[in-house]
C-alpha angles and dihedrals in degrees: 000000000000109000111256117212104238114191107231122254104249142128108248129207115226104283095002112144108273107221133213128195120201112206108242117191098237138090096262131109106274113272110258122203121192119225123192123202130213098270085055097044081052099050077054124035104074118196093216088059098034093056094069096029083057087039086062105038087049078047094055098044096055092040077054097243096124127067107221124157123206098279110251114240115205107200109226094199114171084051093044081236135120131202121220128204114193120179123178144176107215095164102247090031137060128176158108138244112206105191145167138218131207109169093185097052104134117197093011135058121290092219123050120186146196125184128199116199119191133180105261089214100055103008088232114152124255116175143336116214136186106261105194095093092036080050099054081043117060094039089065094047089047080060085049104054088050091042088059090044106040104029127092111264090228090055101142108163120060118200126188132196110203128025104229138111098289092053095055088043087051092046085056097044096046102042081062090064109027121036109223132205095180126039117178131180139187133188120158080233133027104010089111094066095032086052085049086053095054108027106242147106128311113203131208095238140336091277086065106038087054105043112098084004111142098198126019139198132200115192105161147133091231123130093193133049120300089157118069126183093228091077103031103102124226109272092028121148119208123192102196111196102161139074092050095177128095087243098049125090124190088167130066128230085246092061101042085046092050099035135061109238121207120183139208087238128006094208097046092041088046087059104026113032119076090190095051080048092062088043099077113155089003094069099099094194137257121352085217086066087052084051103047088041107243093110119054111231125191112019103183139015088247089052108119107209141197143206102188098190126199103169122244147213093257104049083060103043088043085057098049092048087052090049087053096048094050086046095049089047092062096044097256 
């Protein structure tokens, strides 16, 4: 008979690790494997630690220290979905996001995740943890982390096109590497009562939101430009974290022609990014080089730059391992 996972009969606290046991046919005490929902991932992923821990896994794939294939991407057509398996080899830690992405949920998130973590050693299982929130988070570290490198020191208004959870994680990351004195934020739906949240400014449109803007983020569902280089200022420096299919475009032709683009991963960005795509001789190469200091980044103060994120296998694995180990610390 094959071996059915049976959840175990216990009370459980809010956010407390669910745990599941597999019948094995053997003397020994059932297998338990803890599983960690999204309110416990919360109580234990911190931005301020995530930042540096995403900084040296994007180091380390670029130096080629972590085995990481292209991400397959299963279309779910008649659901306008698709559904995303990411494995990676990180050293210390091994995993795999599987993850989906419905860009027309409405009143839920677009992205649902799960994450696996094994013990590279044995290949044993550790853990499995909900990966929407580590998702929404360390895409906006990985921003971060360009945003430190590639942005002018003296960046001092922040402008953001689209109001959803990316574009309160990205407000978070980057206030902890740029002080602003101005944030701005447009979306043709909901910017009014994101700007009230967080107390900022709502902009008439995306035109106004951008000009005289030092760093920007797009953070949309769009499949064409909302981002156009005539409004983009010298010196400017732009994290892109939509249109993630070989067909989308956040970026105009005018920007990509006028700016230098640097990416999380060349060979995902080359298959999956429309806008990388566009690029063409103006994609520099991997922000983790530039990291790791083995690619120049920004040249001059009128240089307009570019992180063109896609999200990759590492920056996951490396956040569930840091959500482990803080687990582990406190005797979870």
């Amino acid at each position: 008979m094959r071996p059915q996972w049976t959840p175990v009969q216990r009370s459980l606290a809010p956010g407390a690790a669910r745990r599941y046991s597999l019948p094995i046919p053997c003397p020994e005490p059932l297998v338990t494997l803890p599983f960690l929902d999204e309110s416990r991932v919360a109580a234990l992923l911190r931005l301020n630690e995530l930042i540096p821990a995403i900084r040296g896994a994007l180091t380390a794939l670029s130096a080629g220290k972590i085995v990481q294939p292209v991400r397959s991407v299963v279309p779910v057509a008649d659901h306008a979905g698709f559904f995303g398996v990411m494995p990676a080899y990180a050293g210390s830690a091994l995993g795999a996001k599987l993850v989906t992405f419905y860009p027309a949920n409405a009143g839920m998130p677009t992205h649902h995740a799960i994450i696996a973590l094994f013990r590279p050693e044995t290949g044993e299982p550790l853990a499995l943890m909900d990966g929407r929130l580590i998702t929404e988070l360390r895409t906006a570290a990985a921003s971060a982390v360009a945003t430190d490198l590639l942005a002018r020191a003296d960046a001092s208004v922040l402008a953001i096109l689209g109001a959803g959870v990316q574009a309160g994680s990205h407000l978070a990351a980057l206030r902890l590497v740029r002080r602003f004195r101005e944030v701005r934020v447009w979306s043709p739906r909901s910017a009014g009562a994101f700007a009230a949240a967080h107390g900022i400014t709502a902009a008439e449109s995306a035109e106004a939101a951008v000009r005289g803007a030092d760093v920007i983020v797009t953070a949309t569902s769009a499949k064409t430009p909302v981002l156009f280089g005539d409004w983009v200022t010298p010196g400017a420096h732009v994290n892109a974290v939509g249109a993630t299919r070989p067909d989308w475009r956040e970026l105009d032709d005018a920007l990509l022609g006028r700016a230098r683009v640097w990416v999380d991963s060349r060979d995902a960005a080359l298959v999956e990014s429309g806008d990388a795509i566009a690029a063409g001789p103006r994609l520099m190469g991997e922000i983790g080089a530039v990291a790791g200091g083995t690619l120049r980044g920004r040249l001059t103060a009128d240089d307009v730059t570019i992180f063109k994120s896609l999200g990759v296998a590492v920056e996951d694995v490396v956040s569930a391992e840091l959500v482990w180990r803080r687990l582990a610390a406190l005797g979870g």
